[in-house]
C-alpha positions as a printed Julia matrix, in Angstrom:
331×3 Matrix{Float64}:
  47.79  144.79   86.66
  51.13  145.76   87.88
  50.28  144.24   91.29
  49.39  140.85   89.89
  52.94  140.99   87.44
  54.92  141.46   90.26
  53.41  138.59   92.56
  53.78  136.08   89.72
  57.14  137.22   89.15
  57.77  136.55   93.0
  55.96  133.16   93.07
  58.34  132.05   89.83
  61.27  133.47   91.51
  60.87  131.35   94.5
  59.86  128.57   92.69
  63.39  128.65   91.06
  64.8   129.04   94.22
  63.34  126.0    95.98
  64.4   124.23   92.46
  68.01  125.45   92.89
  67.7   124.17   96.35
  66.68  120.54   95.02
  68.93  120.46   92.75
  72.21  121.63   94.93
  70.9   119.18   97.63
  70.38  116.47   95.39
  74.13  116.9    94.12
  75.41  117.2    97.66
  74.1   113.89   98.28
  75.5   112.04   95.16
  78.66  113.75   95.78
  78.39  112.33   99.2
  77.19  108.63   98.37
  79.87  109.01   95.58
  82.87  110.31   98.31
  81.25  107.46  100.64
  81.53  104.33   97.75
  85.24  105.95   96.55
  86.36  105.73  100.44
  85.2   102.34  100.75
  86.37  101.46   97.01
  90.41  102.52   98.97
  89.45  100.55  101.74
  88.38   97.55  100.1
  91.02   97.74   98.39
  94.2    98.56  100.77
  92.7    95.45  102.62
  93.02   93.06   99.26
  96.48   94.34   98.96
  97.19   93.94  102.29
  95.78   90.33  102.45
  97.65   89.44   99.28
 100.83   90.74  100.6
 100.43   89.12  103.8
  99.72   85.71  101.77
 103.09   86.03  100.02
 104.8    86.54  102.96
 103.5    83.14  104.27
 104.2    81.49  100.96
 107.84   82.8   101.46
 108.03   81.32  105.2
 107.3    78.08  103.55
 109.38   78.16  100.81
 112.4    78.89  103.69
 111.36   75.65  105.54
 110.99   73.67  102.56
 114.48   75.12  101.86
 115.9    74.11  105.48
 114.51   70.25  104.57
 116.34   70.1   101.19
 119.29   71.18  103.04
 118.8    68.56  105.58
 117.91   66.03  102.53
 121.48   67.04  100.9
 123.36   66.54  103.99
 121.51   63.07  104.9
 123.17   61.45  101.58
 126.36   62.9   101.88
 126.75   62.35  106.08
 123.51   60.51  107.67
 120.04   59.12  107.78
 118.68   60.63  110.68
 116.31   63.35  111.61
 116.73   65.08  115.36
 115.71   68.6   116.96
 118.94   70.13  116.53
 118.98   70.6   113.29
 117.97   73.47  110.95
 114.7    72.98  109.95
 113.67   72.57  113.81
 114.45   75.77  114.63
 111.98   78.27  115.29
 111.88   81.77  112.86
 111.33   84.36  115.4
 109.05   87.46  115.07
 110.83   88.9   112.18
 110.21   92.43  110.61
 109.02   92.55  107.0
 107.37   95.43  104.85
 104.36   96.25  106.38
 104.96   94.18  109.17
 105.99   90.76  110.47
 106.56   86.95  110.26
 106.66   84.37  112.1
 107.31   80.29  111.41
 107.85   76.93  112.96
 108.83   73.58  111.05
 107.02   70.52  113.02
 108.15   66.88  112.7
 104.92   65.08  112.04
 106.57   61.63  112.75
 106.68   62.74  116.37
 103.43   61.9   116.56
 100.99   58.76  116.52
  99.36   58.78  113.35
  95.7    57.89  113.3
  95.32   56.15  109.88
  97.95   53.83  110.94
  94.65   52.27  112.71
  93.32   51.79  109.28
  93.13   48.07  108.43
  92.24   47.23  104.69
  89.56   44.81  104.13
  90.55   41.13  103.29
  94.06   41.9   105.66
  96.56   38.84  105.61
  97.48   37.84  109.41
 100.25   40.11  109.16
  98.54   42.97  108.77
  96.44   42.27  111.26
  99.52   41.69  113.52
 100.82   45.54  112.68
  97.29   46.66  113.0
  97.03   45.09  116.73
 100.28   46.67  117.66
  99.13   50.12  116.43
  95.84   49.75  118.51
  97.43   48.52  121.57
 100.12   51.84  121.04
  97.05   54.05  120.48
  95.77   52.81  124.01
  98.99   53.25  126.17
  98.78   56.66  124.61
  95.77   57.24  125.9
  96.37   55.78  129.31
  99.35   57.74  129.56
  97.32   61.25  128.84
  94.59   59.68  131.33
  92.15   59.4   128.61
  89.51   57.14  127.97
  91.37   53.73  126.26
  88.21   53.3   124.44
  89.12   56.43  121.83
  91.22   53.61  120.26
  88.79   51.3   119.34
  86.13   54.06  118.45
  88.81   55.77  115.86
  89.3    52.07  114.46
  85.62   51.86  113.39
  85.14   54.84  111.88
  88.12   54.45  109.83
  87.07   50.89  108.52
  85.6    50.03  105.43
  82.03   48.38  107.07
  79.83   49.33  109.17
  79.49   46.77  111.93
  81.16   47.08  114.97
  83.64   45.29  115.46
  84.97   45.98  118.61
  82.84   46.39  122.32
  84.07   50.25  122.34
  83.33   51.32  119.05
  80.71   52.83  117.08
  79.38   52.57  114.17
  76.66   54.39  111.31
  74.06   53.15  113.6
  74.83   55.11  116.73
  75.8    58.27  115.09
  72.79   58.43  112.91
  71.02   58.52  116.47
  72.69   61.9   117.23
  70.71   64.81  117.18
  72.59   66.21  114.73
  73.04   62.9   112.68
  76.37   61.82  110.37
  77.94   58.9   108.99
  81.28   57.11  109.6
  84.03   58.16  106.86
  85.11   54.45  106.1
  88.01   55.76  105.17
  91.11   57.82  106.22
  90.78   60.68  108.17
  92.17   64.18  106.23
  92.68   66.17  109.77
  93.34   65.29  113.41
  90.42   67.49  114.12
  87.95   65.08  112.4
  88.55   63.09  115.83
  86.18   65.53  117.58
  83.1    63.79  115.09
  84.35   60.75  117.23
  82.45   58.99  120.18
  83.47   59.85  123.19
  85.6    62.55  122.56
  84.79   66.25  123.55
  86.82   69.57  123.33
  88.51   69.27  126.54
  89.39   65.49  125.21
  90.51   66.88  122.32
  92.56   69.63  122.82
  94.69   67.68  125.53
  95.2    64.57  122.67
  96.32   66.7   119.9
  99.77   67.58  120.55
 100.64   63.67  120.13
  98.52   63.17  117.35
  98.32   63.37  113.16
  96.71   62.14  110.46
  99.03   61.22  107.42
  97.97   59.56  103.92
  99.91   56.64  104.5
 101.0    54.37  107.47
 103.93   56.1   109.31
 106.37   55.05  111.86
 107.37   57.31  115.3
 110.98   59.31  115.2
 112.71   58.31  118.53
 114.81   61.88  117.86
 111.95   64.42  117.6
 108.73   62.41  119.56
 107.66   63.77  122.91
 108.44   61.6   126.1
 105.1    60.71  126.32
 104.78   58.96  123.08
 108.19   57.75  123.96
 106.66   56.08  126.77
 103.63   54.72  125.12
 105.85   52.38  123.35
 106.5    49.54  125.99
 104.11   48.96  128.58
 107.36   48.66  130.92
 109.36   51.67  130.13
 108.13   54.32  132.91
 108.67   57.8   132.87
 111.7    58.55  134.32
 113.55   56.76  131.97
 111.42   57.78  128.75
 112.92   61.18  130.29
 116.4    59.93  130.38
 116.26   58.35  126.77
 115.17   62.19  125.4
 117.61   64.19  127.49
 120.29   61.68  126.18
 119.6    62.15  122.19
 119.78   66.12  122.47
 123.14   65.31  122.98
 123.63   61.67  120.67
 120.67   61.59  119.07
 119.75   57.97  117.75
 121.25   57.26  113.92
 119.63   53.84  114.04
 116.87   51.86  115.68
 118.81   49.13  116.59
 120.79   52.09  118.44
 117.68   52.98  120.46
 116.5    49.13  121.27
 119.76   48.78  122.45
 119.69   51.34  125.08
 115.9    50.2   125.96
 117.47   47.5   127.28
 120.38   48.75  129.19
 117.48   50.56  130.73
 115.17   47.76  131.2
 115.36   44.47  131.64
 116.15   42.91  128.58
 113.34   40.43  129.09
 110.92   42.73  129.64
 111.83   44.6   125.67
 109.41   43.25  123.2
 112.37   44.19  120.07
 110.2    42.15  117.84
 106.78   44.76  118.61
 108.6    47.93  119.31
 110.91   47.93  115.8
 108.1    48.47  113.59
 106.86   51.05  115.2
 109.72   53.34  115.3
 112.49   55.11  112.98
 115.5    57.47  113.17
 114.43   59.51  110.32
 110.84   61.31  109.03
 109.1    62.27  105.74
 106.16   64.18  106.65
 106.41   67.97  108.51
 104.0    70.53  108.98
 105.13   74.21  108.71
 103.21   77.1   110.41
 103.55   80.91  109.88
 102.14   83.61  110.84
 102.2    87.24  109.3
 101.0    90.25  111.31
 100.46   93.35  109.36
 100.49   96.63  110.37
  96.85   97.39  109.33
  95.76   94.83  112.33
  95.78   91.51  109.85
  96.76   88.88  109.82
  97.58   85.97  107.59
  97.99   82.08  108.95
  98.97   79.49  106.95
  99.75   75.48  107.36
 101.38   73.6   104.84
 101.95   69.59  104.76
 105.5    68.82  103.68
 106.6    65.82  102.48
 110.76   64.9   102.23
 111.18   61.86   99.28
 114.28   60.52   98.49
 115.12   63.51   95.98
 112.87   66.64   97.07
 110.84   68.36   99.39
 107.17   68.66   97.85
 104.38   70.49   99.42
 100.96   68.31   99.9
  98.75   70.76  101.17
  98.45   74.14  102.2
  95.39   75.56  104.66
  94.81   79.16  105.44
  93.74   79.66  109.02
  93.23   76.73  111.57
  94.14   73.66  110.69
């Protein structure tokens, strides 16, 4: 009888014990899982307030660049109408240090490049418009040439901005062909929201791409080229008769006097050229001394390897600097 106590009191004492065992490993691990979700929990959350922080640095960037362009607005009515590279919004913001780490910026004279919805032609166009529209197209092209790109981009960017969908000229494209694709689309028939829409385009790869869009934008409205901030390329693409070396000459000559007029810079096209050969009456239009639209980039680097990247669309009216759009990461 005594034997039989003392084994059941053995059996029930290691049955407590594996039960104390369950137990204390069962804790362990929701003590674990619970240390594991907490750590993640301060992760999660260092990297929102990192992110956010980051975000208001870029937000400060471009409220300094849309400060630099009121400035510049102020000055214009007091002292001139002009917009050039030496001025304060065109300078660069180096690395600088900030809280948690640093930030970076450039302000970026859209006008100093060809904007694609200038190919835009409305439907119904008087002869006028028409006129403007062939003079845009035929500066689109020399573009081109000039980069030692296929001319036909010009005509293919012209269809797929217009309102139909015939083709309308012997380089374009239309629904019909794209549809065809293997990965089928439709034309937009309307204005283009970002230069890199052109890559939807016919005839027009990466490599195509990335070597066009330094001299290209795409604005809401129809916008003319500043001779004070455009690259000697675009500068070029202008006349069919100015060459290079003196598209060179005319930029190395307004870092020092830059143009406060156009009639300023038609007038030197033709103590370059022959004045027979300067088509006034086709190059005016095209050009100004002054701009509206910018683009400002930053960059913040944090110390907790992120990073922030922001764009923002700036536009300069006649009384303030507004922001259009803003886009986080590549534009």
């Amino acid at each position: 009888m005594l034997e039989k106590r003392a084994n059941r009191f053995d059996r029930e004492r290691g049955v407590a014990l594996i039960t104390a065992i369950i137990v204390v490993s069962m804790a362990s691990i929701a003590a674990v899982a619970m240390t594991h979700d907490l750590q993640l929990s301060i992760r999660r959350t260092g990297n929102i307030i990192t992110a956010d922080q980051g975000y208001l640095y870029t937000l400060g960037s471009e409220a300094w660049s849309r400060g630099m362009l009121i400035r510049d607005l102020n000055n214009s009515k007091e002292k001139n109408r002009y917009d050039s590279l030496d001025e304060d919004w065109a300078q660069e913001l180096p690395a600088t240090p900030v809280e948690g780490g640093q930030v970076q910026a450039i302000t970026t004279d859209l006008q100093a490049r060809f904007n694609l919805n200038n190919l835009y032609l409305e439907p119904k166009s008087n002869e006028e418009a028409k006129l403007k529209f062939n003079t845009q197209l035929a500066l689109f092209q020399r573009l081109l040439a000039r980069l030692e790109l296929p001319e036909s981009i010009a005509q293919a960017t012209a269809d797929w901005l217009d309102d139909d969908i015939n083709v309308l000229y012997p380089d374009g494209a239309e629904d019909l062909e794209y549809l065809n694709l293997e990965l089928p689309y439709r034309t937009a028939n309307g204005l283009m929201a970002t230069p890199t829409e052109l890559r939807l385009l016919k005839g027009v790869d990466k490599k195509i791409y990335e070597k066009l869009s330094p001299y290209i934008t795409t604005l809401p409205e129809r916008t003319t080229i500043n001779v004070n901030t455009a690259d000697k390329l675009l500068i070029q693409a202008l006349s069919d008769t100015l060459d290079e070396a003196s598209a060179e000459q005319l930029v190395n000559e307004r870092e020092e006097n830059p143009f406060k007029e156009t009639k300023s810079f038609i007038n030197r096209l033709k103590a370059l050229l022959d004045e027979n050969k300067v088509k006034s009456d086709q190059i005016t239009p095209l050009i100004s001394v002054d701009s509206h639209y910018y683009q400002m980039e930053t960059v913040v680097q944090m110390e907790k390897n992120s990073s922030q990247r922001l764009v923002s669309l700036l536009y300069k009216g006649e009384k303030d600097v507004v922001v259009i759009s803003r886009t986080l990461g590549v534009y």
